[in-house]
C-alpha positions as CSV (number, residue, x, y, z in Angstrom):
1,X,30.1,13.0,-117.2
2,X,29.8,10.5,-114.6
3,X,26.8,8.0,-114.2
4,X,24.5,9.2,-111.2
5,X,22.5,6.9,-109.0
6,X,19.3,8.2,-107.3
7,X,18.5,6.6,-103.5
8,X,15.6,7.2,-100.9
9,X,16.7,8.0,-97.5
10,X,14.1,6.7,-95.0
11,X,14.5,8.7,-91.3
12,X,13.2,6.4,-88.8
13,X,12.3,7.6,-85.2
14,X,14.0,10.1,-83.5
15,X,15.8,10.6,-87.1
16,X,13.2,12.3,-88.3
17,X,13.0,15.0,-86.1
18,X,16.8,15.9,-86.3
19,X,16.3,16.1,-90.2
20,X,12.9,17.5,-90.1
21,X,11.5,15.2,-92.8
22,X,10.7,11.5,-93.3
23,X,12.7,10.9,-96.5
24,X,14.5,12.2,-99.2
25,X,16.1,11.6,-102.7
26,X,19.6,11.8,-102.4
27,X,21.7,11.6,-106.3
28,X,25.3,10.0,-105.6
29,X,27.8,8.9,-107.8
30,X,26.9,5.4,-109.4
31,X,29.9,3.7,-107.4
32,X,28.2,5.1,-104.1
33,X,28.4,2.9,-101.0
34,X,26.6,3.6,-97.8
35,X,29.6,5.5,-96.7
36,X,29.0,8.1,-99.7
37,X,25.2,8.7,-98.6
38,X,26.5,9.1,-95.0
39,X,29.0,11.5,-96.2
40,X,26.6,13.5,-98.3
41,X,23.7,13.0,-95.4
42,X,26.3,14.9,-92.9
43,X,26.7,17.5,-95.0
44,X,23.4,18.2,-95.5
45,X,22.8,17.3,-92.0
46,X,25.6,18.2,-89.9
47,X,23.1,17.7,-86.6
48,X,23.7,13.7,-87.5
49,X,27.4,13.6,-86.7
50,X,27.0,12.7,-82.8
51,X,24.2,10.4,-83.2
52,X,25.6,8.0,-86.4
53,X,27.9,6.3,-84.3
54,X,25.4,4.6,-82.3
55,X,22.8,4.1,-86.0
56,X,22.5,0.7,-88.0
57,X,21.6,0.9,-91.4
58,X,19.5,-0.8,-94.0
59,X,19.3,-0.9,-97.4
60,X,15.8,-2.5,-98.8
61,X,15.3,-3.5,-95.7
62,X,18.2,-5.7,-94.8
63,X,20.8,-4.6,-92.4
64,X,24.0,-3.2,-93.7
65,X,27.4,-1.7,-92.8
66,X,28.6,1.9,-94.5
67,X,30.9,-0.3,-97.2
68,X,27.6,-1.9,-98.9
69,X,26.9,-0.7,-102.2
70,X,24.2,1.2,-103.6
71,X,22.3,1.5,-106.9
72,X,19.7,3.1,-108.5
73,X,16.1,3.3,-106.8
74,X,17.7,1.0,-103.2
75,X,16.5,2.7,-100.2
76,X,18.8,3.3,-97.4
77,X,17.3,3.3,-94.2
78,X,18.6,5.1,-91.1
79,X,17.8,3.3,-87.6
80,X,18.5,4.5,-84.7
81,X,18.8,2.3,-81.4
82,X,15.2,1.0,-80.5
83,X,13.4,1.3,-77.9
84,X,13.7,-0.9,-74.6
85,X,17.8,-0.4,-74.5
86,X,20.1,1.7,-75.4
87,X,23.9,1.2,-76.8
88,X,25.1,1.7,-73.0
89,X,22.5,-1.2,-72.0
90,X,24.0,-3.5,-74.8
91,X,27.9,-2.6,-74.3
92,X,30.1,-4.3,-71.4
93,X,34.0,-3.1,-71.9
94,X,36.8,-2.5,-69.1
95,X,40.9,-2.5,-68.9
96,X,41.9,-3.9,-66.2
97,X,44.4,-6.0,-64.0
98,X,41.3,-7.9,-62.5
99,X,41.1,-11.3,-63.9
100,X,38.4,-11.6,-66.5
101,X,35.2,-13.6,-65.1
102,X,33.7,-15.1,-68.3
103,X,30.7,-16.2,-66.3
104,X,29.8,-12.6,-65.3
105,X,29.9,-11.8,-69.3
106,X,28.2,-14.4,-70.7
107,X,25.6,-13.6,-68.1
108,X,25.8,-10.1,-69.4
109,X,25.4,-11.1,-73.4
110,X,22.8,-13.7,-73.0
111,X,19.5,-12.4,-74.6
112,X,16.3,-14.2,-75.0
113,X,16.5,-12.7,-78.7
114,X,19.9,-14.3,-79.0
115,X,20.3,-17.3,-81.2
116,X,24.0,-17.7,-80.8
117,X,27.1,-16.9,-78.4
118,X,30.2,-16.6,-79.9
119,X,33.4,-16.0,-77.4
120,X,37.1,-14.8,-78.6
121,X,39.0,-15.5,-75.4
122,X,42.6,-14.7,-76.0
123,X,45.5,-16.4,-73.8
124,X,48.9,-16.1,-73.1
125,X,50.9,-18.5,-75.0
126,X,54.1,-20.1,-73.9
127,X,56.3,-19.7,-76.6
128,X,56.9,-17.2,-79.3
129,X,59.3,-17.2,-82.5
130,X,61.0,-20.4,-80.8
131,X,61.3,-19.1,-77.7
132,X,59.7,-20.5,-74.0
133,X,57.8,-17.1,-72.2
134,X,57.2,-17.3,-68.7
135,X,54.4,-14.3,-68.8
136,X,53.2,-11.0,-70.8
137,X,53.2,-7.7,-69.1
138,X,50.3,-5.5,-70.6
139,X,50.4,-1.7,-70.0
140,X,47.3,0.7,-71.1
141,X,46.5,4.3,-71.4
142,X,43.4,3.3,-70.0
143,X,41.1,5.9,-70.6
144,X,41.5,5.9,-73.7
145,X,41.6,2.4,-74.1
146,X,38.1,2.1,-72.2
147,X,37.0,4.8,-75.1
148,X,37.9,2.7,-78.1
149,X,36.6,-0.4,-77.1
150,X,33.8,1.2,-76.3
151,X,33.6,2.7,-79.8
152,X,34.6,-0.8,-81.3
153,X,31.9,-2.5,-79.5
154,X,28.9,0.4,-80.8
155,X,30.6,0.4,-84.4
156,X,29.4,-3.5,-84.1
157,X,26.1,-2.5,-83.1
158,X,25.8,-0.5,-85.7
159,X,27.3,-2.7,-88.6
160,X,26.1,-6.2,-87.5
161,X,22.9,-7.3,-86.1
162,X,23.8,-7.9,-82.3
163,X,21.8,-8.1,-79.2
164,X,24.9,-7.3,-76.5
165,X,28.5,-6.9,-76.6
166,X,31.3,-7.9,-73.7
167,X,34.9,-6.7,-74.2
168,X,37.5,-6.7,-71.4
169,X,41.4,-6.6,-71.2
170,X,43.5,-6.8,-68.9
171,X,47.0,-5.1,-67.8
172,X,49.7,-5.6,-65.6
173,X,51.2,-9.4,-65.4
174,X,49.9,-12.0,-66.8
175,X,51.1,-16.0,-66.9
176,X,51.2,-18.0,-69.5
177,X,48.2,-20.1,-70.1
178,X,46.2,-16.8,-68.6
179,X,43.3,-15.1,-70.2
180,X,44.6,-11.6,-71.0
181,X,41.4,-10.5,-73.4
182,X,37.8,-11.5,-74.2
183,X,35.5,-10.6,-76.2
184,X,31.6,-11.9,-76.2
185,X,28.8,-10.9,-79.2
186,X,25.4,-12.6,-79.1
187,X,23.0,-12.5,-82.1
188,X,20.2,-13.6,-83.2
189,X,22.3,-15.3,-85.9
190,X,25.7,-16.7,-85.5
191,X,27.2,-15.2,-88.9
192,X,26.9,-11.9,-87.5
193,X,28.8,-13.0,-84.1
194,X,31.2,-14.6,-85.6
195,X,32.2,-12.1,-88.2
196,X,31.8,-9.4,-85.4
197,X,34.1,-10.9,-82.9
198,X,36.4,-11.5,-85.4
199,X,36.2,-7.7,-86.1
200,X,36.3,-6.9,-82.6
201,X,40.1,-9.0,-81.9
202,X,41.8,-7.5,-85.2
203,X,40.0,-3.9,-84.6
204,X,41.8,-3.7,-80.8
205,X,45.2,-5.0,-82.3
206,X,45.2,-1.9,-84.7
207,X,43.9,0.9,-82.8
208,X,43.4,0.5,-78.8
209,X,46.5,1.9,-76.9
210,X,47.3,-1.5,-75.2
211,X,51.1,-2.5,-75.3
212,X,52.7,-5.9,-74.5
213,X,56.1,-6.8,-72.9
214,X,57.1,-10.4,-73.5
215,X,59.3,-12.5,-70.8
216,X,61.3,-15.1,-71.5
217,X,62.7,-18.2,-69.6
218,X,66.0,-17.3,-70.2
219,X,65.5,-13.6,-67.7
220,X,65.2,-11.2,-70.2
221,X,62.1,-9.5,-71.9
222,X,61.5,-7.6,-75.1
223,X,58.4,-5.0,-75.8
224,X,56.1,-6.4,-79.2
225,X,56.3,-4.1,-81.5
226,X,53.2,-3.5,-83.5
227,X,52.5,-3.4,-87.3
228,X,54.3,-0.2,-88.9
């Protein structure tokens, strides 16, 4: 028979009044991760599954994300967004053919509980596998491109500790030497914004429906084909 692990589930705020109770004693298996707890939480709870995306977690109260381990007698908190500013407040993202104004989102990110900036700004370069490229041509399904980087930018919230998050792409043409993506986390400490924006750039690479067409020097132009 398998080892069990017992773990207290603290409901914080307006968790408590979807799951009617303060706490509970959940029994997972003794390789559980936060992710198991969530799973088993749903299913008890199934009220929880619109509002966990915009949650953080802690377990003995440090924050965590849904791949940190449990074990016996840990309590796993579940927080919902605070008071004073909610996940819309805190989340900046567009697609667009605008060129991107890092002044306007470091002006958006900047927090008096911030103790670090970290940027990823992401720029066209001029040559690739040997050869010179003149531009990038970026095409989008834009809403749903807007939708995933918006749910990149709250899974953040909810796995790191972040004040505010700025992510914006653009489309259409760009030169080479051009900004074509950014993306801006402030934190209180620059561990989490550095491994969040980190996160963020190889998150949008696998998921958000943005496509590039490279053009060369030489006239012609070839689409990049993504990882298989």
């Amino acid at each position: 028979m398998d080892s069990k692990i017992q773990v207290r589930i603290r409901f914080l705020g307006p968790a408590k009044d979807l799951a009617g109770c303060d706490e509970l004693i959940l029994t997972l298996p003794e390789s559980a991760s936060v992710a198991t707890a969530i799973s088993e939480l749903l299913a008890k709870f199934p009220q929880f599954k619109d509002h966990l995306l915009h949650y953080r977690f802690a377990v003995n109260s440090d924050y965590a994300d849904e791949s940190t381990s449990l074990k016996n007698g840990d309590e796993l908190a579940l927080i919902p967004p605070v008071s004073g500013g909610s996940s819309e407040e805190r989340v900046f993202v567009d697609v667009s053919p605008k060129p991107i104004d890092l002044t306007s989102l470091l002006a958006f990110v900047t927090s008096p509980q911030a103790g670090a900036i970290v940027s990823f700004v992401g720029t066209v370069r001029e040559f690739s596998h040997g050869r010179k490229v003149t531009a990038l041509t970026y095409e989008a399904y834009e809403p749903m491109a807007k939708k995933e980087l918006r749910r990149i930018a709250e899974g953040m919230l909810n796995r790191w500790q972040l004040c505010k998050v700025a992510i914006v792409h653009r489309t259409g043409t760009i030169s080479a030497g051009k900004i074509s993506v950014a993306i801006l986390v402030s934190a209180p400490h620059r561990s989490d914004a550095f491994e969040a924006a980190r996160f963020a750039i190889e998150r949008i690479k696998e998921i958000v429906p943005i496509w590039k067409r490279e053009h060369f020097e030489d006239g012609t132009s070839d689409w990049v084909e993504g990882k298989i």
